[in-house]
N, C-alpha and C positions, 0 to 999 in steps of 0.2 A: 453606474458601476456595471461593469461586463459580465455575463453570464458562464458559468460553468459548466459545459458538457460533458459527459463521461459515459464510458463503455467498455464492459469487460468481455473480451472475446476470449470463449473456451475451449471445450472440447470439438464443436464443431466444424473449428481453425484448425484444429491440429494440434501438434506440438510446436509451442510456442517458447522453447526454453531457444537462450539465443546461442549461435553456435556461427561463425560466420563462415566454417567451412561444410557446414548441412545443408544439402542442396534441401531436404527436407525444410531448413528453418525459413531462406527464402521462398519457399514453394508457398509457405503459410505468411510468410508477411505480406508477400503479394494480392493473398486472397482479405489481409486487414486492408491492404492502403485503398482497394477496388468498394470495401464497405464504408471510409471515413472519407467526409465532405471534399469534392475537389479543390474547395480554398485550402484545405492544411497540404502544403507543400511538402514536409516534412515533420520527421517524428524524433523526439533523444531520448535516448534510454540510459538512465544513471547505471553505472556499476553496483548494484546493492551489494553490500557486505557486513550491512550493520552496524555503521558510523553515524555520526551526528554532520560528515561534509553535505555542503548541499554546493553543487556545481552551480556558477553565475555565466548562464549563456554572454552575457554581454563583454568575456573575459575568454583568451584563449583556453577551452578547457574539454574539447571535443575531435575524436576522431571518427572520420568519417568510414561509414562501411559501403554507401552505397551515395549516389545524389540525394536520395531519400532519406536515408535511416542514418544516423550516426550516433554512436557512445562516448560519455564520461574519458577521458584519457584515462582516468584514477579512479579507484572505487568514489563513491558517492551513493549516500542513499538519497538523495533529490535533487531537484534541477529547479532553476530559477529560468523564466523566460519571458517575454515579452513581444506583443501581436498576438494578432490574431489567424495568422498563417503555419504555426509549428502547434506540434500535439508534445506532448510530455509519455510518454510509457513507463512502467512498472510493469515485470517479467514477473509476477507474485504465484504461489503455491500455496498461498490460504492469508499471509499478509495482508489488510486492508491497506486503502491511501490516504492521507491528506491529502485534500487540495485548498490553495490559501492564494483569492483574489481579491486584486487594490487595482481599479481603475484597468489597465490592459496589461497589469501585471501579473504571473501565474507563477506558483510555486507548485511543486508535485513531490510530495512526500513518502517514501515508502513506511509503514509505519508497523514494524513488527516488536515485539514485544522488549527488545532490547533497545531499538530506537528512541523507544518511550521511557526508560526504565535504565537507566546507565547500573553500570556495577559499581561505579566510582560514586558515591554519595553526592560529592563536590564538579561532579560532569555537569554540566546542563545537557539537555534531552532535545532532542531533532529540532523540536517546536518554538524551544526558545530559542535554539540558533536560528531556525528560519523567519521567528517575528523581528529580530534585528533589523533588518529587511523589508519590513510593514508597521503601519500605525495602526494598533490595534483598531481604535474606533473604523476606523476606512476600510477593515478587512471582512468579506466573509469566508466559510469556510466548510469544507464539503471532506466527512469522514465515511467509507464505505467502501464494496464491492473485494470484501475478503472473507475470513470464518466467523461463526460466531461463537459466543460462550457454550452453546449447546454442543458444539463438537469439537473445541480447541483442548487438545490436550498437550500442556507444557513438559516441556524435561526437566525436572524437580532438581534436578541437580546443579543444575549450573543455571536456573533462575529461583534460589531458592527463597528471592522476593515474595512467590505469588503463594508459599506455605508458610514466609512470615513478613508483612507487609511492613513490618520495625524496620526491616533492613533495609528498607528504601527511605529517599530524600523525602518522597508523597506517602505516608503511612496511610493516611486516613484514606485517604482517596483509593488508594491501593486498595485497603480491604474493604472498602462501600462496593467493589468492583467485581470483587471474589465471586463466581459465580459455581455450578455445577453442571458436568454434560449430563447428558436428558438420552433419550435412550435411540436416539438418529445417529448419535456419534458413533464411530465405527469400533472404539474402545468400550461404550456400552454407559450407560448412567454411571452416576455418582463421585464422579471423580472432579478433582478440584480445578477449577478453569478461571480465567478471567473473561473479561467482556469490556474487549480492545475497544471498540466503540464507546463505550463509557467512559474509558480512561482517558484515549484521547481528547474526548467533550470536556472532562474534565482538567485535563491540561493547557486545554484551548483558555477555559474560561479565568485558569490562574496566570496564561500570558496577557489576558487584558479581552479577551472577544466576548459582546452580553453570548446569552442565549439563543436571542433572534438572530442573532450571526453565524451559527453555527447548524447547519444541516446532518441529520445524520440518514444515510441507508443500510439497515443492516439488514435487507434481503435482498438477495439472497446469499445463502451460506455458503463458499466454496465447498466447505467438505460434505454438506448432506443434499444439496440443490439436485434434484433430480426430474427427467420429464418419461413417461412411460417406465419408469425403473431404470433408468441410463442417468448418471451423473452427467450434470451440464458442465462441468469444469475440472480441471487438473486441482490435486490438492495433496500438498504433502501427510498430510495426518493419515488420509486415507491411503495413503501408502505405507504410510510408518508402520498401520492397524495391519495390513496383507491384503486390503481389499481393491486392489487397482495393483498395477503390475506395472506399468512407467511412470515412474514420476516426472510430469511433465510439468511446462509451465503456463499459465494462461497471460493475457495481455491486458492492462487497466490502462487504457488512456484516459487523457484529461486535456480538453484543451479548450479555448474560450469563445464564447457567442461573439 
């Protein structure tokens, strides 16, 4: 089975949010495509918006921006692809990723809190549209390179799941997951958080993956990651709090050994 690579390029890229008329945005992909292996030919970037689509490269579903880089025709929060020559991108601002490989198959999941967690009871959730797609046993699977529970601070109001975990299809799970921010978060201790990394492990393991299947990295934190007192990454939260002044986007690739 193929091996999973992955790399989050931040602040030191630039801004990374995508704009295909910022001379700024190609200035900073140029400086991704010159850092990632000359075997990946090229890179697709789903449209996130929050959906359960996951785009199937092997299906017309891509428009091209450059010979390089092309997007999603449609929104899509992930891509299904295949080889070892394309990388998969996620444009993330504190969102972690799945990544889900079977043989030289790669899925690239954006995995924000809605992704996981429908509002619809009777929705199924990113994970199990995208295991459609994979035999659990044959799969592994790689969750990481977004916020963590220490600094994720949700909008209580339109995900009023994570203040009463009844209201979702995963009660139990939901509230094993309840976490609190710790005093690195830009909103400050105590306030009620989740810990995406937990949730998706345990969503994984209700689509059918053991444990040994299941890799997680939850370091480091987009919103409190810092080196000499400089944030290493774009992060919406710490924008939300007033503490960074663009909200830009960082870049999570994923592509396969």
């Amino acid at each position: 089975m193929s091996d999973i690579h992955h790399h989050l390029f931040g602040i030191d890229y630039g801004n990374l949010r995508p704009d295909q008329y910022s001379n700024t945005f190609w200035k900073n992909l140029r400086r991704v495509q010159k850092t990632l292996p000359r075997r990946i030919k090229g890179v697709i970037a789903p449209k996130v918006n929050f959906t359960t689509v996951i785009a199937d490269t092997s299906k017309p579903c891509l428009t091209p921006w450059s010979g390089w880089f092309a997007r999603t025709s449609e929104p899509a929060d992930g891509c299904i692809i295949r080889g070892f020559e394309t990388a998969v991108a996620i444009f993330n601002g504190d969102c972690p990723i799945i990544s889900l490989v079977e043989n030289d198959k790669l899925a690239v999941l954006h995995t924000g809190f809605r992704t996981l967690i429908r509002e619809k009871k009777d929705e199924p959730n990113i994970i199990e549209v995208a295991m459609k797609q994979f035999s659990p046993s044959a799969t592994k699977a790689f969750v990481g390179l977004g916020i963590g529970p220490c600094c994720w601070m949700p909008e209580y109001e339109d995900k009023p799941e994570v203040l009463y975990p009844s209201l979702s299809r995963h009660p139990d799970l939901l509230a094993s997951c309840i976490s609190r921010t710790t005093e690195v978060s830009p909103f400050g201790p105590g306030h009620t958080s989740v810990d995406l990394y937990k949730l998706a492990k345990g969503l994984l393991k209700e689509a059918g993956l053991s444990e040994n299947q299941i890799f997680i990295d939850d370091s480091p934190c987009t919103c409190c990651a810092e080196k000499k007192g400089k944030p290493l990454f774009w992060s919406h939260n710490r924008f939300k709090a007033g503490k960074q002044e663009v909200d830009g986007r960082n870049m999570a690739v994923a592509f396969l050994e």
